[in-house]
ROSE-4610 file (N, C-alpha, C; in Angstrom, 1 decimal, always signed):
// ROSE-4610
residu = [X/X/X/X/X/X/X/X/X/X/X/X/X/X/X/X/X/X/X/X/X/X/X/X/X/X/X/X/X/X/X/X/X/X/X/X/X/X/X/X/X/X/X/X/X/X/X/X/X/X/X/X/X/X/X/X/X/X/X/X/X/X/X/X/X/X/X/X/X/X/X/X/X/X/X/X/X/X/X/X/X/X/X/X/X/X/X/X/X/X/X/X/X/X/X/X/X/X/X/X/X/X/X/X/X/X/X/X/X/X/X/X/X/X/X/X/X/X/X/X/X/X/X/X/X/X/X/X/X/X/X/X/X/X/X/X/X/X/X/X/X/X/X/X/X/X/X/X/X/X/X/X/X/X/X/X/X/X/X/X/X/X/X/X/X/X/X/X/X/X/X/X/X/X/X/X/X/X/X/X/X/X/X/X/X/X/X/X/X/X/X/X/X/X/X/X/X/X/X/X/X/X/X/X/X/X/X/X/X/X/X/X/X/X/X/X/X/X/X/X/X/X/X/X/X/X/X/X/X/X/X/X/X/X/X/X/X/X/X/X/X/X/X/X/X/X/X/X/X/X/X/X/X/X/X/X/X/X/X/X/X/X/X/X/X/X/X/X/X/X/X/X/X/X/X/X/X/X/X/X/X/X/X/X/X/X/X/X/X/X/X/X/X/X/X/X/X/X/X/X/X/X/X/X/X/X/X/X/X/X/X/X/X/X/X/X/X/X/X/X/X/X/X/X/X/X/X/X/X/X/X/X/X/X/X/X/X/X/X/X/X/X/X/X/X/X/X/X/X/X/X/X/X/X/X/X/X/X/X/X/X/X/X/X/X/X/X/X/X/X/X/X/X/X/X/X/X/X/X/X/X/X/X/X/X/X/X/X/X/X/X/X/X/X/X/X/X/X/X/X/X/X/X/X/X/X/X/X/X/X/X/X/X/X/X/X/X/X/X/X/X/X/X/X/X/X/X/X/X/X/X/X/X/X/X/X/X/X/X/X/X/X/X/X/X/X/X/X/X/X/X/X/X/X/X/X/X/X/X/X/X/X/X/X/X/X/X/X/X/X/X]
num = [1/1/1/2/2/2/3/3/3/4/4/4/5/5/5/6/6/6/7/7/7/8/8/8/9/9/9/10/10/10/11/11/11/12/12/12/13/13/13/14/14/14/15/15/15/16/16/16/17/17/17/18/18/18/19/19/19/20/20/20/21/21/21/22/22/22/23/23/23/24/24/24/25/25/25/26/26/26/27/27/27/28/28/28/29/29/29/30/30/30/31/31/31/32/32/32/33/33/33/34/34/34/35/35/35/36/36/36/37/37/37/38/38/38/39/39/39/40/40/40/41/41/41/42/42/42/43/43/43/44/44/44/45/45/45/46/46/46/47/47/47/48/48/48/49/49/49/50/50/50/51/51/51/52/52/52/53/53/53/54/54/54/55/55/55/56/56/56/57/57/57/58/58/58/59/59/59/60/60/60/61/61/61/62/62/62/63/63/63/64/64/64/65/65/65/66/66/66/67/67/67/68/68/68/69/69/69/70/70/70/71/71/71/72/72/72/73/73/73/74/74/74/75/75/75/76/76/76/77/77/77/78/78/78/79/79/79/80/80/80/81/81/81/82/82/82/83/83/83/84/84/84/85/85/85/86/86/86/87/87/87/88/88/88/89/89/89/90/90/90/91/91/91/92/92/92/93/93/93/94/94/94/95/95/95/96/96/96/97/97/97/98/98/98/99/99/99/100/100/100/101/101/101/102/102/102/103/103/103/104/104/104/105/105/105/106/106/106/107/107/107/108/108/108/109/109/109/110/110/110/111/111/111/112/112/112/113/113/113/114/114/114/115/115/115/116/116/116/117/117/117/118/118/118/119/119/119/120/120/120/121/121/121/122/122/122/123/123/123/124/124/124/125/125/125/126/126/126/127/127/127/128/128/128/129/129/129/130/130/130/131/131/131/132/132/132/133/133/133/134/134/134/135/135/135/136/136/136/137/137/137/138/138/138/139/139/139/140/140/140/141/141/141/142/142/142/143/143/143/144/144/144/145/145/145/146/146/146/147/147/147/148/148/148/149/149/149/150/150/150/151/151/151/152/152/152/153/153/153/154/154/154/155/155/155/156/156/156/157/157/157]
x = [+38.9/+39.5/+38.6/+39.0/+38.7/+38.5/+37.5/+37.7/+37.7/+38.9/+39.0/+38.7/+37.9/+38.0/+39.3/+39.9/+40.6/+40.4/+40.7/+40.9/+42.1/+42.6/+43.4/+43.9/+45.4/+45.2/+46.3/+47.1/+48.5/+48.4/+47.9/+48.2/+49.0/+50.4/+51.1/+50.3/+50.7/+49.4/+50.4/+51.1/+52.0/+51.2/+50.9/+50.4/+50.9/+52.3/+52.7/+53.3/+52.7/+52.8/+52.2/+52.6/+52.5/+52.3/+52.2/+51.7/+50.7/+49.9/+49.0/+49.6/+49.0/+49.1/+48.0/+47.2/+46.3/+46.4/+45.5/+45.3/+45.0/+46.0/+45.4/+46.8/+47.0/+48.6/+48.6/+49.3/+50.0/+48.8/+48.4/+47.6/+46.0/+45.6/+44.3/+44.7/+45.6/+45.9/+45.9/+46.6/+47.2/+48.8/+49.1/+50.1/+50.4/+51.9/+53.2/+51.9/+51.9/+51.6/+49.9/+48.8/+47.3/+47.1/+46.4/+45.5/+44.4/+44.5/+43.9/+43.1/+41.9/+40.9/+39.5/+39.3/+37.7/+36.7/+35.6/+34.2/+34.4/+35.2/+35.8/+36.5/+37.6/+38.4/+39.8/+40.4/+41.9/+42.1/+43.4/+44.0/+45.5/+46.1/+47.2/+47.6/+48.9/+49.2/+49.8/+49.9/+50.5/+51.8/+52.9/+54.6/+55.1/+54.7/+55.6/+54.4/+54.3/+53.2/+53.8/+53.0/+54.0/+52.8/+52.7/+51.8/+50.7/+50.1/+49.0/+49.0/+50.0/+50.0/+50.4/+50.1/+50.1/+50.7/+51.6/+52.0/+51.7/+51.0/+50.3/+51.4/+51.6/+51.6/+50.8/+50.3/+49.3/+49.7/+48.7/+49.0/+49.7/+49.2/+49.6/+51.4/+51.8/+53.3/+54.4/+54.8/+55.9/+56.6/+56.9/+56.9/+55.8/+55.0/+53.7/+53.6/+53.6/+53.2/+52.2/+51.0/+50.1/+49.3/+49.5/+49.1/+47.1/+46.9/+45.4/+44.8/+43.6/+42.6/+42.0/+41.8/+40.4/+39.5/+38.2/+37.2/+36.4/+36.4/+35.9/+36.8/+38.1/+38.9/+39.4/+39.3/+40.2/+41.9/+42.2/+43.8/+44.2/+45.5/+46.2/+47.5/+47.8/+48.7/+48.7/+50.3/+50.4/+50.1/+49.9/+49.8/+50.8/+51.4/+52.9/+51.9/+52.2/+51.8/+52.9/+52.3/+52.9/+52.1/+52.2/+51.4/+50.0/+49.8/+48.8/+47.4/+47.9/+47.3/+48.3/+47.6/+48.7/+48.9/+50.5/+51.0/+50.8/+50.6/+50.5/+51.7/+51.8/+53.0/+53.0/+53.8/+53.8/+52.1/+52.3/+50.5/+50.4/+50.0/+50.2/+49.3/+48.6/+48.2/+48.3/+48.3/+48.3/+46.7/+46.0/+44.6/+43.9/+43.0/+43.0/+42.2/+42.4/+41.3/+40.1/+39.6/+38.1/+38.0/+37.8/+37.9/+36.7/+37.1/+36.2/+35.9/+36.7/+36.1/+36.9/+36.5/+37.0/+38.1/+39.1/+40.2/+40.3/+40.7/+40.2/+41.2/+41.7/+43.1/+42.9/+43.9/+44.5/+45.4/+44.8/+45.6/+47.1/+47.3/+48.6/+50.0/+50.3/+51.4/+51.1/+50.1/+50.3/+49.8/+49.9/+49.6/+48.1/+47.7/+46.1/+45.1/+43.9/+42.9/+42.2/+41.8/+41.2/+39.8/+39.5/+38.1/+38.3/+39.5/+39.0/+39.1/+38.3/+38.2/+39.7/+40.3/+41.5/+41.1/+40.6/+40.3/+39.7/+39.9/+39.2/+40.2/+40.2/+41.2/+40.6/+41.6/+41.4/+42.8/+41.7/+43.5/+43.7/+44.7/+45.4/+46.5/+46.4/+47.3/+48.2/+47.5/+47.8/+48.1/+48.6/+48.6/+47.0/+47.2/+46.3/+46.8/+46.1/+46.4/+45.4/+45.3/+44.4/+43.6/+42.8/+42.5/+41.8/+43.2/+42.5/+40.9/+40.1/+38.8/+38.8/+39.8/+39.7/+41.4/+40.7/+42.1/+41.7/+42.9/+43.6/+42.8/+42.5/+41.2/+39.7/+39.2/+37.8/+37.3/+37.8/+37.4/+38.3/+37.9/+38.5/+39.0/+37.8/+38.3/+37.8/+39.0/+39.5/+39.3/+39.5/+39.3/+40.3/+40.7/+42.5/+41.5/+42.1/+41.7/+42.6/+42.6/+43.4/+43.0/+44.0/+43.7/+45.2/+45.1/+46.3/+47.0/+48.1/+49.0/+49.0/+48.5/+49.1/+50.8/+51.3/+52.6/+53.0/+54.3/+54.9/+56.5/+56.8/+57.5/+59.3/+60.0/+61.0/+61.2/+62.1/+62.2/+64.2/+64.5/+65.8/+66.8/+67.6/+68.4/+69.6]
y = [+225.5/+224.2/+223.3/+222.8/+221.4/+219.9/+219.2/+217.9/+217.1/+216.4/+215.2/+213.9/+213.3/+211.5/+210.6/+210.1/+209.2/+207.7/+206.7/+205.5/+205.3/+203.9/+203.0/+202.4/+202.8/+201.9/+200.6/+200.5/+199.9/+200.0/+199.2/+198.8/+197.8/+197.4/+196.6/+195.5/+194.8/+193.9/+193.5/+193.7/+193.5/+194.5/+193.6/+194.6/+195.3/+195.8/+196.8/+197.8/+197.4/+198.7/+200.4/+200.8/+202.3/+203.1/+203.2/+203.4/+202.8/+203.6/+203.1/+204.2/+204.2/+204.7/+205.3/+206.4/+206.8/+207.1/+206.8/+207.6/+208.9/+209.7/+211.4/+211.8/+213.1/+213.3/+214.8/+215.3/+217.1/+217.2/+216.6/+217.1/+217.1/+216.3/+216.7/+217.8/+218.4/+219.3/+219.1/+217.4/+217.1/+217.6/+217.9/+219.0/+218.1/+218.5/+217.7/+218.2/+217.1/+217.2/+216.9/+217.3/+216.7/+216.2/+216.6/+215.1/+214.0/+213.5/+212.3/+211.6/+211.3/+210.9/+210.0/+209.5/+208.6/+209.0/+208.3/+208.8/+208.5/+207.8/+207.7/+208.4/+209.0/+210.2/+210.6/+211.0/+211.2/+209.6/+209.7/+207.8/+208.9/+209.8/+209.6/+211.0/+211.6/+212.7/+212.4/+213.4/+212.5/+212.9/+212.1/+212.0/+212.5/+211.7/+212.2/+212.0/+212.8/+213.0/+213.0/+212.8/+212.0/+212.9/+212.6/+213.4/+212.8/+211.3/+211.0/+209.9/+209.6/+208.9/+209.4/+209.7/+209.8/+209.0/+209.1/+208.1/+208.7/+208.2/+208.6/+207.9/+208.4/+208.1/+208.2/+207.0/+206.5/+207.2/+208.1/+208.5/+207.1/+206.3/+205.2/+204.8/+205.5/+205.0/+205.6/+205.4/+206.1/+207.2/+207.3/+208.7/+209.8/+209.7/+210.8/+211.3/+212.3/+213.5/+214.3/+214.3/+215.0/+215.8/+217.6/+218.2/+218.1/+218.0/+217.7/+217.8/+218.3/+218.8/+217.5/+217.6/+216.8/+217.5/+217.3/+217.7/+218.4/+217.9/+218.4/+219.1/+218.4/+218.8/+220.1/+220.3/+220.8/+220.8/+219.8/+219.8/+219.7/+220.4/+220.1/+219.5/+219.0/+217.5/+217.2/+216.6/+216.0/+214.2/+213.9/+212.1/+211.7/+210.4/+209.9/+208.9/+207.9/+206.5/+205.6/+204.3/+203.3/+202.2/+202.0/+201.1/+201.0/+200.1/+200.0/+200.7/+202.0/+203.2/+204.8/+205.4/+206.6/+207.1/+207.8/+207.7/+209.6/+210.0/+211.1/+211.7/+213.1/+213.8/+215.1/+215.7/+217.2/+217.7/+217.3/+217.4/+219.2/+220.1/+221.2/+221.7/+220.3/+221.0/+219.9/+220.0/+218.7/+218.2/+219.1/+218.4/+217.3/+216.7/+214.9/+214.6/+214.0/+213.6/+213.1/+212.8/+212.7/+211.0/+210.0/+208.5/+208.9/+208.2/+207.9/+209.3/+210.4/+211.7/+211.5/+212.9/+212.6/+213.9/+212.9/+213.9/+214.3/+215.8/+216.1/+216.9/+217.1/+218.0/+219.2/+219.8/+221.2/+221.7/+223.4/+224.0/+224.4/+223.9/+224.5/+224.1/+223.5/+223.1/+223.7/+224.2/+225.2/+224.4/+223.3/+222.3/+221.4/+221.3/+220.4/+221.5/+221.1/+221.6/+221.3/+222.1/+221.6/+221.0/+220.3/+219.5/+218.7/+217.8/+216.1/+215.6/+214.3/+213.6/+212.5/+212.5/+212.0/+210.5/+210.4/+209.1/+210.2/+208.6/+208.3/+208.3/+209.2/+208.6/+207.5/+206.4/+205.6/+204.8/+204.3/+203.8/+202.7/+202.3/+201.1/+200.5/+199.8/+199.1/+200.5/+200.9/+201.9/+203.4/+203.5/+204.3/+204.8/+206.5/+207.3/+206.8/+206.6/+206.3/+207.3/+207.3/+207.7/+206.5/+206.1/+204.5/+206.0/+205.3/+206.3/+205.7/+206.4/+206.2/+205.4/+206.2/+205.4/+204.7/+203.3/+202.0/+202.2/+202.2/+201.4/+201.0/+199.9/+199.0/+199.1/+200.6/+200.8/+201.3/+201.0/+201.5/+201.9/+201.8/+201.9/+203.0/+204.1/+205.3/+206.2/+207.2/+208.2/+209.7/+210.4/+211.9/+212.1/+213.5/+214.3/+215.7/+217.1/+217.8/+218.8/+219.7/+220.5/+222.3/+222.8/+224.2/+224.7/+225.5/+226.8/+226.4/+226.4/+225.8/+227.0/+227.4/+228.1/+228.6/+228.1/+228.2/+227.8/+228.4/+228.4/+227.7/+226.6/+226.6/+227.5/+228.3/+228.7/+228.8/+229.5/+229.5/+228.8/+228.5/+227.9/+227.9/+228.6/+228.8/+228.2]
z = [+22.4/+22.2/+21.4/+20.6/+19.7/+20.1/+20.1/+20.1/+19.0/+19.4/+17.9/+18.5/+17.8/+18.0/+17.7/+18.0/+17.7/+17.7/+17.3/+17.3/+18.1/+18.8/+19.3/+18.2/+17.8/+16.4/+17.1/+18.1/+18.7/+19.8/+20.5/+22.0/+22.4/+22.6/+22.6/+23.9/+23.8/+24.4/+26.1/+26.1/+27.7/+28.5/+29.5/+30.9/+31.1/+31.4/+32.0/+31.0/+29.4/+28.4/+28.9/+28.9/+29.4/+28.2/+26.9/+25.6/+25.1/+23.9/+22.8/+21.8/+20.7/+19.6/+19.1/+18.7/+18.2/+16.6/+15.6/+14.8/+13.7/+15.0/+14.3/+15.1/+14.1/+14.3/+13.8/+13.5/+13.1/+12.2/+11.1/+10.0/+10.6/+12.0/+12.6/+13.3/+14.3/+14.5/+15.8/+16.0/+17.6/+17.7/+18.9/+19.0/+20.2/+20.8/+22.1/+22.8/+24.0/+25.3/+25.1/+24.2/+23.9/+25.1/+25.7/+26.7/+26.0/+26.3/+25.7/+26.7/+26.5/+27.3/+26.5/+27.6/+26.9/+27.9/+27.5/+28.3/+30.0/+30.5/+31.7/+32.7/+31.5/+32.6/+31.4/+32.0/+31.8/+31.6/+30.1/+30.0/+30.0/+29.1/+29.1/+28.4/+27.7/+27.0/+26.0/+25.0/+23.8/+23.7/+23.8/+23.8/+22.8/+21.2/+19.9/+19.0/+18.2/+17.0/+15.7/+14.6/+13.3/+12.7/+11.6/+10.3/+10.7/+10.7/+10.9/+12.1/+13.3/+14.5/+15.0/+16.5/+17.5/+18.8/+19.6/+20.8/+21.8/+22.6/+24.0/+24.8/+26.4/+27.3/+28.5/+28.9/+30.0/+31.4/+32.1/+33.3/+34.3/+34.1/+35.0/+35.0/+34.0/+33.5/+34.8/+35.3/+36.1/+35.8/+34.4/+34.0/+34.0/+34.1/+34.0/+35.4/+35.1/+36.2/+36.2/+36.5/+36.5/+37.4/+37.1/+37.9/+38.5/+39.6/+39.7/+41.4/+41.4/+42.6/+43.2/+44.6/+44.7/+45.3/+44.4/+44.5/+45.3/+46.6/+47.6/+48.8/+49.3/+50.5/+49.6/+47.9/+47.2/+47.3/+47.7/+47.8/+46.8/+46.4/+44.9/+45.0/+44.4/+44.4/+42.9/+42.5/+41.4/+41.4/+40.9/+40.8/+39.8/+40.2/+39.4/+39.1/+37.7/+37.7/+38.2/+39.2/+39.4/+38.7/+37.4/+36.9/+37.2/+38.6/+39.2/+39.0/+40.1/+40.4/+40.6/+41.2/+41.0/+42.3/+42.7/+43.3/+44.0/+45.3/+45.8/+45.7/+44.5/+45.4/+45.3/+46.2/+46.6/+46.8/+47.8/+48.7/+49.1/+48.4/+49.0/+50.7/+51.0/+52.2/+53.3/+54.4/+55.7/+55.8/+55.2/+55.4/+54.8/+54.9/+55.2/+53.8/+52.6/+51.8/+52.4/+51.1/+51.7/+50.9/+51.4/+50.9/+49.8/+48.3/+47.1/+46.7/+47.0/+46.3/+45.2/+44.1/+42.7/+42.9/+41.8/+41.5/+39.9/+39.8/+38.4/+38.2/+37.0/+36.0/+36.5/+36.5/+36.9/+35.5/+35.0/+34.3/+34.6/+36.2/+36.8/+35.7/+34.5/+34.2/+32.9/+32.6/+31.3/+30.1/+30.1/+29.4/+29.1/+30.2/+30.2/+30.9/+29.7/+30.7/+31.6/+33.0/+33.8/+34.0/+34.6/+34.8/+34.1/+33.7/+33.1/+34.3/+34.6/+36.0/+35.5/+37.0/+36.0/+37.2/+38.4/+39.3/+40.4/+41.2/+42.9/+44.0/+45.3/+46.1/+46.4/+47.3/+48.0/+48.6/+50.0/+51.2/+50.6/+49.9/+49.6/+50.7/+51.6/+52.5/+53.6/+53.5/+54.8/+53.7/+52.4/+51.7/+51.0/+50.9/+50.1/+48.6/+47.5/+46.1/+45.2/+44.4/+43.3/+42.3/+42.0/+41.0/+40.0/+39.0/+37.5/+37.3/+36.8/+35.9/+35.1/+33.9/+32.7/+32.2/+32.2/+31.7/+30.5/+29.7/+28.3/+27.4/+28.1/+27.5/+28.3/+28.1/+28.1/+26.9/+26.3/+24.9/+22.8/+23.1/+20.9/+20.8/+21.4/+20.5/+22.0/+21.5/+22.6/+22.6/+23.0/+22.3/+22.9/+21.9/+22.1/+22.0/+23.1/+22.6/+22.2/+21.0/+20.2/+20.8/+21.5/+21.9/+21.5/+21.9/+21.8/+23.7/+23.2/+24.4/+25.2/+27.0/+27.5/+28.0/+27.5/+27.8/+26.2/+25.6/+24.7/+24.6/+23.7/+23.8/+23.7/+24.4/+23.8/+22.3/+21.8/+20.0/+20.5/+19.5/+20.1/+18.8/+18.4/+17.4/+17.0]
């Protein structure tokens, strides 16, 4: 795998924007689905790519689904965004997180590679949550990384 830098070129400035825009696209050799991340953690995947832009979607978005471990209890579990923070689902075990341990990406969906730190558990008002690492606005510029997709899309005639 490759790492590319990117810039933030469009951040629509409403809170509860669930997109940015990067500047690197087909001709750096970002491809559907890229994870996208900063020195923080996991921020988001990239949705639709153009010749030289990129549109991310923010793990935090209600649409994102992200397959991922925690650290120590090792439970695997996907995380939904609710804006906020992220949401617990399909918990594959009954056993108990561990408060403030780290949760990190999973190759399970064929798509991302594993070990980006994507957050933290923690009890939010009687609920287990995830608090992503890295927000939106921690920084300018992002990195996308460029590999060879495990999983292939279909050919479709």
């Amino acid at each position: 795998s490759k790492k590319l830098v990117s810039r933030i070129i469009l951040d629509p400035s409403d809170i509860y924007s669930s997109n940015v825009y990067i500047d690197s696209g087909l001709k750096h050799g970002i491809s559907y689905n890229a994870p996208v991340f900063n020195e923080n953690g996991f921020l988001g995947r990239v949705i639709d790519v153009a010749e030289s832009i990129s549109e991310v979607l923010l793990i935090s978005d209600p649409r994102s689904s992200l397959p991922v471990i925690s650290e120590i209890s090792k439970i695997k579990f996907f995380v939904e965004g609710n804006f906020e923070n992220l949401k617990i689902k399909h918990k594959s075990s009954d056993a108990d997180f561990i408060d403030g341990e780290s949760v990190i990406s999973t190759g399970a969906s064929g798509y991302f590679k594993s070990g980006i730190i994507v957050g933290r558990i923690k009890m939010i008002n009687q609920k287990i949550r995830v608090i992503p690492n890295a927000k939106k606005n921690d920084s300018v510029y992002v990195m996308t990384l460029g590999y060879d997709l495990l999983r292939k899309y279909p050919e479709i005639e």
